[in-house]
ZAMARGU-4260 file (C-alpha; in steps of 0.2 Angstrom, whole numbers, plus 5000, padded with zeros to 4 digits):
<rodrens>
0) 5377/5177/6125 | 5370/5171/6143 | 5361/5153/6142 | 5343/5154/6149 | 5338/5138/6149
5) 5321/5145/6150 | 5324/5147/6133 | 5329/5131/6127 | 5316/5122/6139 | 5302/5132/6130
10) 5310/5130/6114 | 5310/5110/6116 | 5293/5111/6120 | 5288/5120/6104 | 5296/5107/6093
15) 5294/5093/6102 | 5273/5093/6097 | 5282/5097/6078 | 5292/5082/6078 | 5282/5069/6085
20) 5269/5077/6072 | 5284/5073/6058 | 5286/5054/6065 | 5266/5051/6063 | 5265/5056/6047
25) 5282/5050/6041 | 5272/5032/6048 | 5256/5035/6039 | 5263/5038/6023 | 5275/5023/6025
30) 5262/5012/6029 | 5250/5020/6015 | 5263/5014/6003 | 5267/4998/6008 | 5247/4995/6009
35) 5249/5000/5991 | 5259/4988/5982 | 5251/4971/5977 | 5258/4957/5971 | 5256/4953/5952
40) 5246/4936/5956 | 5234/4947/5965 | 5231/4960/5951 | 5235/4952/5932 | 5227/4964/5922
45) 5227/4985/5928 | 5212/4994/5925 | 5216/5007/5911 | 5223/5022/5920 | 5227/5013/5937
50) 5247/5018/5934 | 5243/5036/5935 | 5231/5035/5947 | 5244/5028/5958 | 5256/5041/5954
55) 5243/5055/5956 | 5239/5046/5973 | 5257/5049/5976 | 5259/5068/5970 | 5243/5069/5984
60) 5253/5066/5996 | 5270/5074/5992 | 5259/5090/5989 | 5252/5089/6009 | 5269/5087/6016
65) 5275/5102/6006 | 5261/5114/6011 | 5263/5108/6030 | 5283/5112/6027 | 5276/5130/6022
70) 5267/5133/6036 | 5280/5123/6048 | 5297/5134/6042 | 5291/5152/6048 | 5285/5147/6062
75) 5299/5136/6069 | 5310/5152/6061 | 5300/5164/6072 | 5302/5152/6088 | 5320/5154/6086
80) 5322/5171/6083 | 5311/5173/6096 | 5324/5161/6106 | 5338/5173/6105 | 5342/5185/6120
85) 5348/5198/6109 | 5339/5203/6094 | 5349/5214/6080 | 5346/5219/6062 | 5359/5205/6057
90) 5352/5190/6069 | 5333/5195/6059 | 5340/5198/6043 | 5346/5183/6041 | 5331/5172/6048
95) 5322/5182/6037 | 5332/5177/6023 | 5334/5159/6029 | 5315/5157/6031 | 5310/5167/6015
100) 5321/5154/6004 | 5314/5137/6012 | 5297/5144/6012 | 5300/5150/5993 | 5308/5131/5990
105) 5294/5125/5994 | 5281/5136/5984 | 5292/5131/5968 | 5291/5112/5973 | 5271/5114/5974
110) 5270/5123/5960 | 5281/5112/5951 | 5268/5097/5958 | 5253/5105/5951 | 5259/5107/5934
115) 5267/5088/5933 | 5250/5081/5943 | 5239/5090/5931 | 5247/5082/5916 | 5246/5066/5926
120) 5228/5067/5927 | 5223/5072/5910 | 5233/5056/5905 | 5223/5046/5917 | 5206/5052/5912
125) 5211/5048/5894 | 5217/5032/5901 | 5199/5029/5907 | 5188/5034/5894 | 5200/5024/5882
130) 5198/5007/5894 | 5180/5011/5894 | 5180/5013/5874 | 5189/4994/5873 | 5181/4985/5887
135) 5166/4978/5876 | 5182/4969/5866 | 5188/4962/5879 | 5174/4951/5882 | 5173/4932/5882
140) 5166/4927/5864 | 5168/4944/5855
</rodrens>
């Protein structure tokens, strides 16, 4: 196997735009859920529903990071097979197989997701309608 570093110049400039992509949102959501939390001073009484809303909030952003992994896995799997000087039926066979089990992975997960955050939200909508039903009790001089 002969070292081009053509090869691996091109190939750090393909996942160099990827990573620096990773860091920014890895930041973002970092930031999102440290903007999140409040103190208990702040917030004494939750709105009905607010626990799941925070959690549905939550499965949001879990399901984007997913569904850019299933886009993100084949094509970095493409850029190294394309990498490599000498292609043979085991080198593809087994990106193939490396990339069809990530990106399957990660299809379960966001299936997987969907299914939990649509229980989530038909919990927080009860949650609502519920708060809504009580809210003329909680007020002063009932």
């Amino acid at each position: 196997m002969i070292f081009n570093a053509n090869y691996f110049i091109a190939l750090v400039f393909c996942i160099l735009p990827m990573g620096l992509l990773v860091m920014f949102v890895d930041r973002q959501i970092k930031a999102r859920r440290k903007a999140g939390c409040l103190p208990f001073h702040e917030l004494p009484r939750r709105p009905a529903g607010e626990t799941l809303r925070l959690k549905l909030d939550e499965m949001d952003i879990d399901f984007t990071g997913n569904l850019v992994l299933i886009f993100i896995i084949p094509s970095f799997g493409g850029m190294a097979w394309l990498s490599q000087p000498f292609h043979g039926l085991t080198a593809t066979l087994i990106f193939m197989g490396v990339v069809a089990v990530s990106t399957g992975y990660c299809g379960w997960k966001i299936l997987k997701l969907l299914r939990t955050k649509a229980d989530y939200q038909l919990g927080y909508e009860g949650g609502t309608v519920c708060g809504r039903g009580v809210e003329p009790f909680n007020q002063p001089g009932f």
